[in-house]
N, C-alpha and C positions, 0 to 999 in steps of 0.2 A: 525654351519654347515647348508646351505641354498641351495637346489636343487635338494633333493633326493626324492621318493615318499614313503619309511615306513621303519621301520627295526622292527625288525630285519629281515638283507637282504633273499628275497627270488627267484628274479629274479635280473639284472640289475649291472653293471661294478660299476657303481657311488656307491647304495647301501652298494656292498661289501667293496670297498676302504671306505669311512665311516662309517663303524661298526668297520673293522680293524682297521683303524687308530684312529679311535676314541677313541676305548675302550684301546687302547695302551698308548694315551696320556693322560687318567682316571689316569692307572694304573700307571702314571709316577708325578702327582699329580695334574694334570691340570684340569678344572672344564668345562668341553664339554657338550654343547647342540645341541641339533639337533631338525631341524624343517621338519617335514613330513605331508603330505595329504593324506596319505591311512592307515586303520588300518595295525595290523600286521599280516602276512602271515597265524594264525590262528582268523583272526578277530578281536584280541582284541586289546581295545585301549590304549597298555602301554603306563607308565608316563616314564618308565626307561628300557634302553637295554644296560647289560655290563658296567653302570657305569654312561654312560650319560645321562642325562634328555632329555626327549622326548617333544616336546611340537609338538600338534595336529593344523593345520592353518587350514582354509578350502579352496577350488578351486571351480572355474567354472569351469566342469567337460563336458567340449569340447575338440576336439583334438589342436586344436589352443589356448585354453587360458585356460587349465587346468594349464602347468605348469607356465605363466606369472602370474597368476592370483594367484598361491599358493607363487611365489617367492617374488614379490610385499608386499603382507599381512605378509609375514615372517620380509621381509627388515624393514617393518611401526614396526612389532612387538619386531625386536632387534634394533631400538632406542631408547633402555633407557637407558643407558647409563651403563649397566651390563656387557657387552662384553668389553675384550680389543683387540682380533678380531672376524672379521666374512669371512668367510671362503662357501664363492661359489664355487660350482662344477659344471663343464659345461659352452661351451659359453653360451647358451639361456638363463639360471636363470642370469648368470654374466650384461644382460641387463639392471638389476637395481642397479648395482652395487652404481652407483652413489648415490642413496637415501641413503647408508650405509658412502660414501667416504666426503659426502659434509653434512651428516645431523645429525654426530654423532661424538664419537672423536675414535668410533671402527679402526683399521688400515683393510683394505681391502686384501683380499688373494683367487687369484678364482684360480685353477685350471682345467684344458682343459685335458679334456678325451678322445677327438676327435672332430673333424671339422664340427660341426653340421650342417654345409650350405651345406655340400655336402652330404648330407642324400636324400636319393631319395625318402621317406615316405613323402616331404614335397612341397608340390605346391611351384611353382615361388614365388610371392610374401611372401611368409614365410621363403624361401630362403634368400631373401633380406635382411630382418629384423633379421636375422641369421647373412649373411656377417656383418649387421650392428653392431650386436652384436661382434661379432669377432674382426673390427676395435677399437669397445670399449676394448675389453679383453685389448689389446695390449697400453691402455693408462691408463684406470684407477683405476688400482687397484694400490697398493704400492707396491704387487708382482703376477706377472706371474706366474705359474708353470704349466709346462706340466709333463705325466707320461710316454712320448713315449721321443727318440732322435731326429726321423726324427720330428715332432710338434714342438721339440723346435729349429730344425735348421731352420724352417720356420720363425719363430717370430725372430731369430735372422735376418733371412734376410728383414724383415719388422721394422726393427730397436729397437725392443724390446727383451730385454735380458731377456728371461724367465730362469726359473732355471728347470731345469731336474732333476725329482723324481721318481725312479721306482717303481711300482706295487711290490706287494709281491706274493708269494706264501699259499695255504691254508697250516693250519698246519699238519694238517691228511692226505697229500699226500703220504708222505713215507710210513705209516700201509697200505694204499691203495697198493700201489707199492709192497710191501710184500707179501698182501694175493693174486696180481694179476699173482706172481709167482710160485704157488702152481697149483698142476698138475689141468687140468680144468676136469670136470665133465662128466659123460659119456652121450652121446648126446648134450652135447653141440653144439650151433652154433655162427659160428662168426658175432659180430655184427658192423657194423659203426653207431659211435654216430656222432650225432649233439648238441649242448647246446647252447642256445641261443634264443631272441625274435625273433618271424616272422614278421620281415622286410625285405621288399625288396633289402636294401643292404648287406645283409646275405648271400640270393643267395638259400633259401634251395629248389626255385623251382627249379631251376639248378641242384642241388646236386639229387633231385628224379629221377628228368627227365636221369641225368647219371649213377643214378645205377642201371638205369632200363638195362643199358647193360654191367654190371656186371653180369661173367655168377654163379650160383652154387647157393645153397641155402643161402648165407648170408644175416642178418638181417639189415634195416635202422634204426635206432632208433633216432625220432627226436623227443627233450626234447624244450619245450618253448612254448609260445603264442605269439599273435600279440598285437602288443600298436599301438590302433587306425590303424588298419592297416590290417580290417576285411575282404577287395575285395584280398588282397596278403593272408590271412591266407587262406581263403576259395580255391585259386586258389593250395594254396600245398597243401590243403587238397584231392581237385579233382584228384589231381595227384597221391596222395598215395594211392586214393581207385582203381588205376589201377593196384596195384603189391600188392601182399599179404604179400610181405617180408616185405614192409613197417611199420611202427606204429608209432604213433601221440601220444605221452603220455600226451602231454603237460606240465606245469610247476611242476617243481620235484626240491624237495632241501632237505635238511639235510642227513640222512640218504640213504634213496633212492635215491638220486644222489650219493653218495659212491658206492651204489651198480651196477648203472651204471658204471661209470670210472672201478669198479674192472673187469665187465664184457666186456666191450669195446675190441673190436679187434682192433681197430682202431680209432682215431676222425678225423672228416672234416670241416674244415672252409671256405666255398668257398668265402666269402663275396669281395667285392667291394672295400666298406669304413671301415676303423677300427681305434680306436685309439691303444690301445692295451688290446687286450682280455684278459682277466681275466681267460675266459675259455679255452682259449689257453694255459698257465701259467698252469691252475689246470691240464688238460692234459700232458703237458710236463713234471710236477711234480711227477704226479700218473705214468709215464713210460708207457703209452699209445703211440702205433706208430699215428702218423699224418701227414693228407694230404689237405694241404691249399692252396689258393690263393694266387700267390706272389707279393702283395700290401707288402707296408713300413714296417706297423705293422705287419704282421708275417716276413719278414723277419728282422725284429730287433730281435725276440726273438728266431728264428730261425737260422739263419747267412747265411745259405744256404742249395740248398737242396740236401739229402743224404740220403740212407736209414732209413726208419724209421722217416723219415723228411723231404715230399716231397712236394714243391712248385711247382704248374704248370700255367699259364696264366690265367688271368683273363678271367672271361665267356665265356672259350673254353668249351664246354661240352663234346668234345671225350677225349679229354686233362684230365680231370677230372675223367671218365670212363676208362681211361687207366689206371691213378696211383691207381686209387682204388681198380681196377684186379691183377695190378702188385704187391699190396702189401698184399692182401688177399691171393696172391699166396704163398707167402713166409715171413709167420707170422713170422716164426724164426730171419730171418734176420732183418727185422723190429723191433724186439722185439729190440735186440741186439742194434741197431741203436737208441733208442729209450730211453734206459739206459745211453746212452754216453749223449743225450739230457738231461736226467732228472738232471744227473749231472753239467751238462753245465748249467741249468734254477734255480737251487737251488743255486748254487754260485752266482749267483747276483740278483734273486729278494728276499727280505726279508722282510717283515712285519717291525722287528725293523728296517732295516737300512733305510725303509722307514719313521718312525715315527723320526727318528735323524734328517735324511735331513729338514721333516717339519716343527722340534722344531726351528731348525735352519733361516729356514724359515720365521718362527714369529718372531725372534729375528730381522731380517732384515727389517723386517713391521715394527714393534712396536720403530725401532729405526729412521724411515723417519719421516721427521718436515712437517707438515703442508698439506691440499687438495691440490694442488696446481696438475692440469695434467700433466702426465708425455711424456714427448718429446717423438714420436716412428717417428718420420720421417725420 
C-alpha cells in the first residue's frame, strides 16, 4: 500500500480506507504492507498496525514534494521483487506508478479517492501535473478502481473501465447511534459538527461565516487542521474568534471523536470537491442529521435531499444558513430522518464487502500478462 501519510489512521479518507482494508485482508490471510512518512498519531514509529507491516520511507517535507518524494522512495523500495501487488492510493502518489508497472513483475492497482486536480489547495501548475497524473491513472495500472459511482462513470467516459468499490462504514457507529438516543443532559446544547482537514475545498470558511446567522445559542464544532494550507486555516480561525459559539478543537480521533458524533446535533459538509467522505458515512452511520453541499459525492451517499438530509447549493451561504436554522429547529424530525439514512448507509457500505470486491480485484491484476499500456482512448 503506497500513498498514505501514518497509521494508524488519525486524520485523512486514504488513511482510514487503508487500515480498514488492510487489516481485513491480514485477517483473510494476505501478507499487507504499508509504506508511511509520518509517525503514528501518538508519535511512535510502529513496525506493525492490525497485522500489517509498516515500513517508515522518508519525504522532503514541502508542500509540493512531500508526498512525490515519499511515493517515489516507497515505489524504488517495493522493487524487490517481494510483492505480488502494489496498490496506490490517490491520483498524485499513482504518478509513479510506472516505476512499479515497468520495473518489477508486482501487478499495479491504484485507487482514486477523488480528482485531486480539482483541489483548490493547489497552484496551477500543480494542477497540471495532477491532470497529468489523472491521464496516467486511466492507462497504467492493470486496474483502475474508484470508491465513488459518479468517479468511475467518468473514467468510463474517458475510456477506461475502472471498477467501483465502495467505502465502508466505521464499526462502532451503531453503539454510537444507541447511546446518541438516550435522553440528552440537562443543559445541554445543540452542536453542529464539522470533521475534516481545513482545506479550502471544504468550505469551513463558509460554514462559520453562515452560522453566524444562525439564530440561538447552538454550538460550531470544527474538528481538523490544515495540510499545508496555513493562510485557509488561519483565515477560519479569524472568523471563529468573531462568534463565541464557535470552537476550533482541531485533530480529534479515537475515542473523543465518538464523543463528538454522540454529541452532534447535527453534521455539515459544505465542501466543493469530494471523492466520498468517510466522514460523511461515519455520520450517516452514527444517525447524526446532516446538511451538505450538493456535489456528486454527497449526493451518491445521500440520494437526495430530505429531512434530516439536507442538500443545498454549492457556496450559497444564505442557502446554508437556512438549512442549518431549519433543521436546529426541529431536531425531532431530523433525527427521525436521519435513522431512515443510517439504515439506507449501513446496507451498502461495508468494510467486508469492500475487502471482497478488492480481493477480487487482485485476482484480475495478477491474472493480466505482461506492461504493456493499457488503451484508454
Amino acid at each position: 500500500m503506497i500513498g498514505l501519510r501514518a497509521l494508524p489512521a488519525s486524520t485523512g479518507g486514504v488513511e482510514r480506507h487503508v487500515e480498514e482494508l488492510g487489516a481485513r485482508l491480514v485477517e483473510r490471510g494476505h501478507d499487507v504492507t504499508a509504506f508511511v512518512r509520518n509517525p503514528s498519531p501518538d508519535g511512535a514509529r510502529r513496525s506493525s498496525c492490525r497485522g500489517m507491516e509498516v515500513r517508515h520511507v522518508a519525504s522532503v517535507r514541502t508542500k509540493h514534494l512531500e508526498t512525490i518524494s515519499h511515493t517515489a522512495l516507497s515505489a524504488m523500495h517495493a522493487l524487490t521483487g517481494e510483492f505480488d501487488v502494489v496498490h496506490y492510493h490517490s491520483i498524485g502518489p499513482g504518478i509513479v506508478a510506472p516505476v512499479t508497472r515497468w520495473g518489477s513483475r508486482a501487478k499495479v492497482v491504484l485507487t482514486v479517492h477523488g480528482l485531486d486536480d480539482q483541489r483548490s489547495k493547489w497552484a496551477r501548475p500543480a494542477q497540471l501535473v495532477l491532470l497529468a497524473a489523472r491521464w496516467m491513472s486511466e492507462r497504467v495500472p492493470d486496474v483502475t478502481v474508484t470508491d465513488a459511482a459518479w468517479m468511475a462513470a467518468i473514467y468510463a467516459n474517458n475510456g477506461c473501465p475502472a471498477v467501483h468499490v465502495r467505502n465502508g462504514v466505521s464499526t462502532n457507529v451503531s453503539a454510537i447511534a444507541a447511546r446518541r438516543r438516550r435522553p440528552r443532559p440537562p443543559g445541554w446544547r445543540p452542536s453542529v459538527l464539522f470533521v475534516g482537514r481545513l482545506v479550502p475545498e471544504k468550505r469551513a470558511d463558509l460554514l462559520v461565516r453562515a452560522f453566524a446567522a444562525v439564530p440561538g445559542d447552538a454550538r460550531l464544532v470544527i474538528v481538523g487542521d490544515g495540510s499545508y494550507t496555513d493562510r485557509h486555516a488561519t483565515e477560519v480561525a479569524s472568523l471563529a474568534r468573531r462568534d463565541r459559539r464557535v470552537e476550533l478543537v482541531g485533530t480529534v480521533h479515537g475515542p473523543g471523536l465518538d464523543a463528538r458524533w454522540e454529541d452532534a446535533a447535527l453534521f455539515c459538509l459544505p465542501s466543493v470537491v469530494e471523492g466520498l467522505p468517510l466522514s460523511m458515512l461515519d455520520a450517516a452511520g452514527c444517525g447524526v442529521p446532516i446538511v451538505a453541499s450538493d456535489v456528486p459525492a454527497h449526493r451518491e451517499i445521500l440520494c437526495h435531499s430530505a429531512p434530516g438530509r439536507l442538500l443545498v447549493p454549492p457556496d450559497e451561504e444564505a442557502a446554508l444558513a437556512a438549512a442549518l436554522s431549519d433543521t436546529l429547529a426541529d431536531l425531532a424530525t431530523a433525527d427521525r430522518g436521519a435513522d431512515r439514512t443510517r439504515r439506507h448507509v449501513l446496507a451498502r457500505y461495508d468494510w467486508e464487502s469492500t475487502t471482497d470486491a478488492i480481493e477480487a480485484v487482485y485476482e484480475i491484476a495478477l491474472a493480466r500478462a505482461g506492461p504493456a499500456l493499457r488503451d484508454a482512448s
